[in-house]
Structures are given as C-alpha cells and as structure tokens.
MMTF fields as JSON, N, C-alpha, C and O atoms, coordinates in Angstrom:
{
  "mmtfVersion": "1.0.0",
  "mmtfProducer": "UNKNOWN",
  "numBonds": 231,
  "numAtoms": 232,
  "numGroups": 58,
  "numChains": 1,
  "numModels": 1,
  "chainsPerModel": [1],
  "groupsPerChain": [58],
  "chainIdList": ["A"],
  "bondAtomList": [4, 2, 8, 6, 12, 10, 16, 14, 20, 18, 24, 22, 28, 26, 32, 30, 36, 34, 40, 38, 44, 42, 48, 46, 52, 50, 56, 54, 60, 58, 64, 62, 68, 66, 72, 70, 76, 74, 80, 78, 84, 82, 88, 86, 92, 90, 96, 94, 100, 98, 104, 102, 108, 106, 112, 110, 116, 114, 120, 118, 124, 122, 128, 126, 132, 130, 136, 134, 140, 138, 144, 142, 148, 146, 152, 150, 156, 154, 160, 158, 164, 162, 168, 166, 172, 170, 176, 174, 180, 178, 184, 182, 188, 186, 192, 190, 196, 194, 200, 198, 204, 202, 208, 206, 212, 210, 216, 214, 220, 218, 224, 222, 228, 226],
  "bondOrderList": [1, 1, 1, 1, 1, 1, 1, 1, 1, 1, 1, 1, 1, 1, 1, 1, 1, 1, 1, 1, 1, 1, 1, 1, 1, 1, 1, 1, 1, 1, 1, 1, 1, 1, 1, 1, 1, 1, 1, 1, 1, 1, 1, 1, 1, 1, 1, 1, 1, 1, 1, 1, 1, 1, 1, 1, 1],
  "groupList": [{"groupName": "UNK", "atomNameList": ["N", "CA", "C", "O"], "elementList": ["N", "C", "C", "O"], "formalChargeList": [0, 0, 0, 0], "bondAtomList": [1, 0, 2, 1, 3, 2], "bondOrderList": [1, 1, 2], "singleLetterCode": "X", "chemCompType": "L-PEPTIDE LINKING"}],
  "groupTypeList": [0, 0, 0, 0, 0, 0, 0, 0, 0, 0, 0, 0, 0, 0, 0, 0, 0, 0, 0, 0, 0, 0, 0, 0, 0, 0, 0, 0, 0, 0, 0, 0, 0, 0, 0, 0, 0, 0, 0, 0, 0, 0, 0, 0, 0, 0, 0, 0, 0, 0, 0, 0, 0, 0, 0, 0, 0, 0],
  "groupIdList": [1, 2, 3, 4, 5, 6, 7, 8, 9, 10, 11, 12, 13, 14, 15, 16, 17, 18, 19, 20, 21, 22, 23, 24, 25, 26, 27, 28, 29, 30, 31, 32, 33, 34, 35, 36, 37, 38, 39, 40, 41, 42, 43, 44, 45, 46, 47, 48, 49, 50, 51, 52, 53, 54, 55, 56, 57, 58],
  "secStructList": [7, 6, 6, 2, 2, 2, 2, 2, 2, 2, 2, 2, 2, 2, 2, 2, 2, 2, 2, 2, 2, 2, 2, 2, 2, 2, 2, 2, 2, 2, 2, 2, 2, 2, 2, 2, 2, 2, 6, 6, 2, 2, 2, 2, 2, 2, 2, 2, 2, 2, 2, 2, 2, 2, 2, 2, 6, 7],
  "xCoordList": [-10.481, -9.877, -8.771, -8.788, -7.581, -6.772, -7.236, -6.624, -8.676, -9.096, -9.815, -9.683, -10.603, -11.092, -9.652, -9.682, -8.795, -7.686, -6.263, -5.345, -6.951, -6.531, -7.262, -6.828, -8.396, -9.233, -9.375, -9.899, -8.781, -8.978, -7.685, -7.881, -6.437, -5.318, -5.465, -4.633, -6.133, -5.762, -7.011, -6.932, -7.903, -9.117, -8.34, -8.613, -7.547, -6.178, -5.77, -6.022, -4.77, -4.11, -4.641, -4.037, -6.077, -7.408, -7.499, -7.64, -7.441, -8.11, -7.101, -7.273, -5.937, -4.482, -4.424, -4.167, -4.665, -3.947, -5.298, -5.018, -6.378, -7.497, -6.759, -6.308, -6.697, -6.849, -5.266, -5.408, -4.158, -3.018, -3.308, -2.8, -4.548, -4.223, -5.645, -5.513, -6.628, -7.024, -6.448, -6.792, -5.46, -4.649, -3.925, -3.894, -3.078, -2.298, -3.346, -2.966, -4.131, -5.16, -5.11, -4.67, -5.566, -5.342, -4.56, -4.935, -3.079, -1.914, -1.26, -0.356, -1.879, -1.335, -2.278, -1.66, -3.849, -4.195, -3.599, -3.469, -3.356, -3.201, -1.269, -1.051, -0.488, 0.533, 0.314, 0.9, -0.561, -1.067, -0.986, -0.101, -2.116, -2.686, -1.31, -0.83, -0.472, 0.727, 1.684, 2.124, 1.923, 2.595, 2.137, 2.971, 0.661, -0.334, 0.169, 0.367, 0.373, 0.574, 1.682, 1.816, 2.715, 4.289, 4.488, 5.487, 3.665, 4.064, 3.118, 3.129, 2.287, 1.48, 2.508, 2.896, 3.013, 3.809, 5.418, 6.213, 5.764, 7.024, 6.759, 7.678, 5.454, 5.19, 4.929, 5.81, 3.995, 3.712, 5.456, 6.053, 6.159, 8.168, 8.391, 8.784, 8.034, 9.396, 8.492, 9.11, 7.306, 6.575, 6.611, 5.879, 7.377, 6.884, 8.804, 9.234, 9.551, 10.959, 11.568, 12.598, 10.392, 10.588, 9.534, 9.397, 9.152, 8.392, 9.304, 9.455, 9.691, 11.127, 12.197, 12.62, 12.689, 13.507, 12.995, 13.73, 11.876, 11.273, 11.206, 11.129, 11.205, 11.239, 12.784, 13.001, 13.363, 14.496, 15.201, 16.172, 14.569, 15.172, 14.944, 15.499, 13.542, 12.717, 13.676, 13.483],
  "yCoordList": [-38.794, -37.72, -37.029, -35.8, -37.904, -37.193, -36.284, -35.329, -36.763, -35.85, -34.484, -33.409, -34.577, -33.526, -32.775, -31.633, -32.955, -32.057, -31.471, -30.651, -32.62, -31.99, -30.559, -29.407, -31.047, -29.739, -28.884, -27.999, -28.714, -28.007, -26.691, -25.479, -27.421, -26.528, -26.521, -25.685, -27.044, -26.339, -24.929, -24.13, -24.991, -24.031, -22.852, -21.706, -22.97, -21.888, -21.018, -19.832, -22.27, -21.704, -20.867, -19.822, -21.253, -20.64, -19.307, -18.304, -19.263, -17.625, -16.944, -16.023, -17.425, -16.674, -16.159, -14.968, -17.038, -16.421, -15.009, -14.023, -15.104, -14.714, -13.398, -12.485, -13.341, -12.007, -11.46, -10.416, -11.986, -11.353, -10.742, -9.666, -11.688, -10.573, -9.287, -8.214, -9.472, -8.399, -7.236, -6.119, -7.42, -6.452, -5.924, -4.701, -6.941, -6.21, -5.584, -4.414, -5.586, -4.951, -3.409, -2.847, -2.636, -1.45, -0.782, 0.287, -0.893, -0.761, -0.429, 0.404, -1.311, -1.623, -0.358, 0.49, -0.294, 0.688, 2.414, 3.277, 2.109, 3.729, 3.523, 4.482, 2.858, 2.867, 3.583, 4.469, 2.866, 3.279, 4.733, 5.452, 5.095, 6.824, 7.236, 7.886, 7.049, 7.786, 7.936, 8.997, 6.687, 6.715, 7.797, 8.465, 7.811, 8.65, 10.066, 10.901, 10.288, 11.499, 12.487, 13.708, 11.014, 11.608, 11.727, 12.329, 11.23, 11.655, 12.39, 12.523, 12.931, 14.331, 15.474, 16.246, 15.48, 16.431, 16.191, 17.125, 15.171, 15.57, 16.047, 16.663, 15.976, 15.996, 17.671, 18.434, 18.157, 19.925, 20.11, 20.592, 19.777, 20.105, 20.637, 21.775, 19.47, 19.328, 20.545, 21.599, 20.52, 21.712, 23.269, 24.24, 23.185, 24.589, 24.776, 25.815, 23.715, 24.147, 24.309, 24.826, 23.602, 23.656, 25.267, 25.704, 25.747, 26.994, 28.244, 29.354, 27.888, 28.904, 28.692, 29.583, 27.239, 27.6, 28.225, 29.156, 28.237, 29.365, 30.336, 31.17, 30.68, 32.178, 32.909, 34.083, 32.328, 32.548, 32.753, 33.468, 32.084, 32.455, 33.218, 33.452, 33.963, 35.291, 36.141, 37.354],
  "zCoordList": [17.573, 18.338, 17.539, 17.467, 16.79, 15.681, 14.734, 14.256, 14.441, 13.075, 13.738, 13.152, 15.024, 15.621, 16.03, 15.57, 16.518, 16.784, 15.313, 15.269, 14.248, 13.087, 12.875, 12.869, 12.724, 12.424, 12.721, 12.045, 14.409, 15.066, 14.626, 14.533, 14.43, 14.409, 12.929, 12.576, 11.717, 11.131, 10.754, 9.821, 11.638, 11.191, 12.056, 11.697, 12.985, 13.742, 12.615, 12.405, 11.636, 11.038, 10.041, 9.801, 9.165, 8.541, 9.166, 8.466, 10.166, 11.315, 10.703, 9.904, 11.1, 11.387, 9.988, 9.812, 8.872, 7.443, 7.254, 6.572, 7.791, 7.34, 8.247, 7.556, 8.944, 10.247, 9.318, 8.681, 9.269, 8.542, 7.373, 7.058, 6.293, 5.113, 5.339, 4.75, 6.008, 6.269, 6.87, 6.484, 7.936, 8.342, 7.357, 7.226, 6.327, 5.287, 4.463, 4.504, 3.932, 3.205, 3.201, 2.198, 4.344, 4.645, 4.503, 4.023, 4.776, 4.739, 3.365, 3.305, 1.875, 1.291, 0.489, -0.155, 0.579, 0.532, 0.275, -0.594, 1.857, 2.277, 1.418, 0.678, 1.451, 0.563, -1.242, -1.865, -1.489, -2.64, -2.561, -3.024, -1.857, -1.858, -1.57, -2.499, -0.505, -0.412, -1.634, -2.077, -2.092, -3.252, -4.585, -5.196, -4.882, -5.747, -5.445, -6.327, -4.059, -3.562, -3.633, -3.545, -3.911, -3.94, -5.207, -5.598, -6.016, -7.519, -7.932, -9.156, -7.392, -7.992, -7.755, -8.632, -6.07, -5.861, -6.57, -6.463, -7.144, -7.898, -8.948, -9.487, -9.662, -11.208, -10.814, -11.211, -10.206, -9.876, -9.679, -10.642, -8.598, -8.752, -9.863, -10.119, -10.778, -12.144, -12.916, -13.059, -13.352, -13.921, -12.833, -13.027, -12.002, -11.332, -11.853, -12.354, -11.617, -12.136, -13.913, -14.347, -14.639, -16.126, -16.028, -17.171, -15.462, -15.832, -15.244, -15.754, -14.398, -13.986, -14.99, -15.725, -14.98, -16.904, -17.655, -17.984, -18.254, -19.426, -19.206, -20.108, -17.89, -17.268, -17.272, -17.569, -17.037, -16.813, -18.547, -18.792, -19.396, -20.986, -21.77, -22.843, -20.96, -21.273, -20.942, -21.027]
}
C-alpha cells in the first residue's frame, strides 16, 4: 500500500512538472518574437536618425 501511494504522488508531481513546462513553452516563445521585434524597430530608429544626421550635414 506505501509503494502504490508512493507512486501515486509522485506520478502527481510528474503531471505537475509536465503541465508547468508546457505552459512555459509558449510564453517563452512569443517572448522571443517580441524581443526580435523590439530590436528590428530600434535598429530601423537608429538608421532613420543616422540618415537625418547625414541630412542635416548636407
């Protein structure tokens, strides 16, 4: 009966880690793309403001 109720909580704790990192999965994902996103748009920034400096020395 100890070893059936071992097994039992720890195949729980098995679910639990399983169901947490699939949830983090997605998340960490779509972090990515956001992050990808914020540095396309600083990198177009700094080139749309280094092209107004050259403009501006014309």
């Amino acid at each position: 009966m100890n070893k059936l109720l071992a097994a039992l909580i720890a195949s729980l704790f098995a679910v639990g880690a399983y169901a947490t990192d699939a949830k983090s999965a997605k998340p960490a994902a779509s972090a990515a793309k956001a992050e990808a996103k914020a540095e396309k748009k600083a990198d177009a920034k700094a080139e749309k403001k280094e092209a107004k400096k050259e403009e501006a020395k014309k």
